[in-house]
N, C-alpha and C positions, 0 to 999 in steps of 0.2 A: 668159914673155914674152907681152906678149898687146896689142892696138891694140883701142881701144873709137870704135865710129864712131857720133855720134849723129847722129838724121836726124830732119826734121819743117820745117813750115811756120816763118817768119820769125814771132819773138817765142815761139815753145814751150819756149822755156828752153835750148838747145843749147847757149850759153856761157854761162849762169850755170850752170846743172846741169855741162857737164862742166866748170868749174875747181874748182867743189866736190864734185866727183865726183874730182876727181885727187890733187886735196889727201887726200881720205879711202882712197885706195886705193894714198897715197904715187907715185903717174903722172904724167908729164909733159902740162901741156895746151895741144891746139894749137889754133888757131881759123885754120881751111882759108883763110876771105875774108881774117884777116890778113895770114898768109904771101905772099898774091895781093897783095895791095896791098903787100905791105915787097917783094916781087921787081917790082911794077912802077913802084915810087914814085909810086904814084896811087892815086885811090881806085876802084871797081869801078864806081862810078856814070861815072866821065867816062870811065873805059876801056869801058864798054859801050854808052856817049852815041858814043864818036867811032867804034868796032871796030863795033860790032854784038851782039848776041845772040849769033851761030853762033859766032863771034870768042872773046868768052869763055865758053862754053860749052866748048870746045875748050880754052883753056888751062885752065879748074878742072879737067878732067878728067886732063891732063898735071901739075897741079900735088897732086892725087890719087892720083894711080898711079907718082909718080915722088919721090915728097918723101922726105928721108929721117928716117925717123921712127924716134923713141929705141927702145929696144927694149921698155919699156910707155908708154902713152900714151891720153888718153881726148883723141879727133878731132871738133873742132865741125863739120861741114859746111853748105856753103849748103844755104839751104832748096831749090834746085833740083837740086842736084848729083847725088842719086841715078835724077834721069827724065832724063839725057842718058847716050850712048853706054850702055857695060857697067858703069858703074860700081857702080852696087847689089849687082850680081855678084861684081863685085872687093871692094867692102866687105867683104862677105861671105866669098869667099874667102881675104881678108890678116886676118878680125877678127870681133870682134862687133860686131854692127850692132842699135842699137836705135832705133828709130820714137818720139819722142814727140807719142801723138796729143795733141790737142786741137780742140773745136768752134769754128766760123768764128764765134762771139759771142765767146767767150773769148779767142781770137786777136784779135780788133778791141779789145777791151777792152784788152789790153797794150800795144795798136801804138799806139792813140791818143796819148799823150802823148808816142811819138817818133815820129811820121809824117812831120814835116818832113823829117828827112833819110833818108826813105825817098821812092825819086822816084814808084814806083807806088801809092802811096796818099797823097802831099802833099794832094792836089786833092779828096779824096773824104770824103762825111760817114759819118754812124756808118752810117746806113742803105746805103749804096753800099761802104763798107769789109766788110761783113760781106756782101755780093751778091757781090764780088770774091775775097773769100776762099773762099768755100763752090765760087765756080766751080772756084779755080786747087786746089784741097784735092780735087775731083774728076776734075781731070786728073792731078795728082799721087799720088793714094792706092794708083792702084794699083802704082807704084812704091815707096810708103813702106811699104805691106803685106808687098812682097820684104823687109823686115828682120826680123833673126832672131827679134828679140824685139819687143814692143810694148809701151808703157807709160801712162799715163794722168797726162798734166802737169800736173792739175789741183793735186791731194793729192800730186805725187812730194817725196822726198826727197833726198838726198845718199847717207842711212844705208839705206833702199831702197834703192836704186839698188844700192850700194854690196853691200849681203846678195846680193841678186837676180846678181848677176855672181858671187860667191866661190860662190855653188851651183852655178854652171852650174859652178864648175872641179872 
């Protein structure tokens, strides 16, 4: 039995690597921000427009530590979820928890063609997208560093990924 928690910045791959990480490791996959949105019949953007930040903050974390999850499973997480409360902690302690890094160019490069429905970079050019990134990738790192293992989303694979987890068992 085993839960795989992936963790990194928005556009690192966390839901496309883990459903073709689940599919290859036969695992159930869940994507944290969906489950949030199908329990609150909304989306996170107008639930964090009307709540607040602290507001969902507190529920990802409840909806985290408290979900019930199949007995294997590879876990997309938001990209903030492991720099609030204990959570990184708990990852850790219920799973493996891996990091995939990536650079704040690379990361802008992905985000570009779906920035609209992302509200904190709608408004910003390439030059200002990758300033934002590199900041929030600074406050955040040293959070994403607490995961067990770290990876490189440039070159990763499915069948990487995939080897890299059967060794560590």
């Amino acid at each position: 039995m085993m839960k795989i928690f992936l963790v990194g910045f928005m556009g690192c791959g966390k839901s496309t690597m883990g459903k073709k990480l689940a599919v290859k490791l036969g695992y159930e996959f869940i994507d944290l921000d969906h489950q949030i949105e199908k329990s609150l019949d909304t989306t996170i953007a107008d639930y964090f427009s009307i709540h607040g930040e602290a507001a969902f903050r507190k529920l990802e974390s409840e909806t985290l530590k408290n979900f019930d999850y199949p007995a294997n499973a590879v876990v997309a997480t938001g990209g903030g979820a492991p720099c609030f409360f204990d959570n990184m902690e708990w990852m850790n302690a219920n799973g493996l928890s891996i990091y995939i890094e990536m650079s704040a160019a690379a990361l802008a490069k992905r985000l570009e063609g779906g920035k609209e429905k992302r509200p904190l970079l709608r408004d910003l050019n390439e030059a200002q997208m990758i300033e934002f990134i590199e900041s929030k990738l600074l406050e955040r790192d040293v959070f994403y560093k607490r995961a067990l293992v770290t990876v490189n989303g440039i070159s990763l694979t499915a069948d990487a990924m995939r080897a890299m987890i059967l060794s560590r068992q």
